[in-house]
LOVEXZA-306008 format. One line per 5 residues: for each residue x, y, z of C-alpha. Coordinates in steps of 0.1 Angstrom, whole numbers. Layout:
// residues N
X Y Z; ...
***
This chain:
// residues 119
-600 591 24; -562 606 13; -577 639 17; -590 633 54; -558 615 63
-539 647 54; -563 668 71; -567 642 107; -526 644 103; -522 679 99
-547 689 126; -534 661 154; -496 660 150; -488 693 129; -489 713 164
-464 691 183; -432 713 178; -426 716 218; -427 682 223; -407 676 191
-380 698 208; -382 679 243; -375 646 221; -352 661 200; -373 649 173
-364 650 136; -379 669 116; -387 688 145; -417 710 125; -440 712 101
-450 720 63; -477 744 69; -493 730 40; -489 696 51; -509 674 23
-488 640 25; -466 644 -3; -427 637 -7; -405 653 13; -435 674 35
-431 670 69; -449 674 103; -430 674 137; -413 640 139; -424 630 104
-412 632 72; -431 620 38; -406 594 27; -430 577 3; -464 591 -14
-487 573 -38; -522 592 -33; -550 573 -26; -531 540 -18; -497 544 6
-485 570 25; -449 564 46; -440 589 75; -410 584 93; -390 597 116
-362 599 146; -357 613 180; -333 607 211; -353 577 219; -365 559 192
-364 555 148; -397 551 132; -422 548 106; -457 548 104; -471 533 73
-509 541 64; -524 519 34; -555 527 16; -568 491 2; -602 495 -14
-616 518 8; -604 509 39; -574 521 57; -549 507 82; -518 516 97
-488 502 107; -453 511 125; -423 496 126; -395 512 156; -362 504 168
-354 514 207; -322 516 208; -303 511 240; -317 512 278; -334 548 274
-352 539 243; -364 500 265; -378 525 284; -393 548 259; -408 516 247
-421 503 279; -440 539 285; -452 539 248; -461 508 237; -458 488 272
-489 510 283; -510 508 254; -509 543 244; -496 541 211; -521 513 201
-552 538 215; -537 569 198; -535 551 164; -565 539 164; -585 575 175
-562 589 141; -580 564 120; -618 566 134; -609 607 130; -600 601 95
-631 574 89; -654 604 103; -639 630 80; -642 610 48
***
């Protein structure tokens, strides 16, 4: 399963360096290697923890928003979770569009039934 999360994270968010530059995201690019350890990053993520086959901790910044998205491998089965602060009116707003509509609920949910499908 770490294995296909690398590769499901790699392949869906390791190509978003123009829209990490629109955001002004941080890291704005990625390890072309990416493989979820320490200090690798992919645009708008950065590794901040790593322990293969059980946690991996991705998090991140941009003009809008601070962020982490925490996936946890618990006998088998994975789950994620995110925590965000949306600081100020602009980031309300960034919220509204992101999480308000739904979007970020559907696209974490594809990157796990990608990664289920790949392990």
């Amino acid at each position: 399963v770490w294995s296909a999360l690398a590769r499901v994270l790699r392949r869906e968010l390791g190509g978003g360096a123009p829209l990490a530059a629109v955001l002004r995201c941080e890291p704005s690019s990625a390890t072309p290697d990416f493989a979820g350890r320490l200090g690798q990053t992919l645009p708008g993520f950065r590794v901040v923890e790593a322990a293969p086959e059980r946690l991996l901790v991705l998090a991140g910044r941009h003009r809008f928003s601070r962020y982490r998205l925490t996936f946890v491998l618990d006998e088998g089965r994975l789950r994620a979770r995110t925590h965000a602060a949306f600081p100020g009116l602009p980031g309300r707003l960034y919220r509204t569009m992101v999480i308000g509509s739904g979007a970020h609920r559907i696209l974490t949910r594809r990157l796990l039934e990608q990664v289920a499908r790949q392990a």
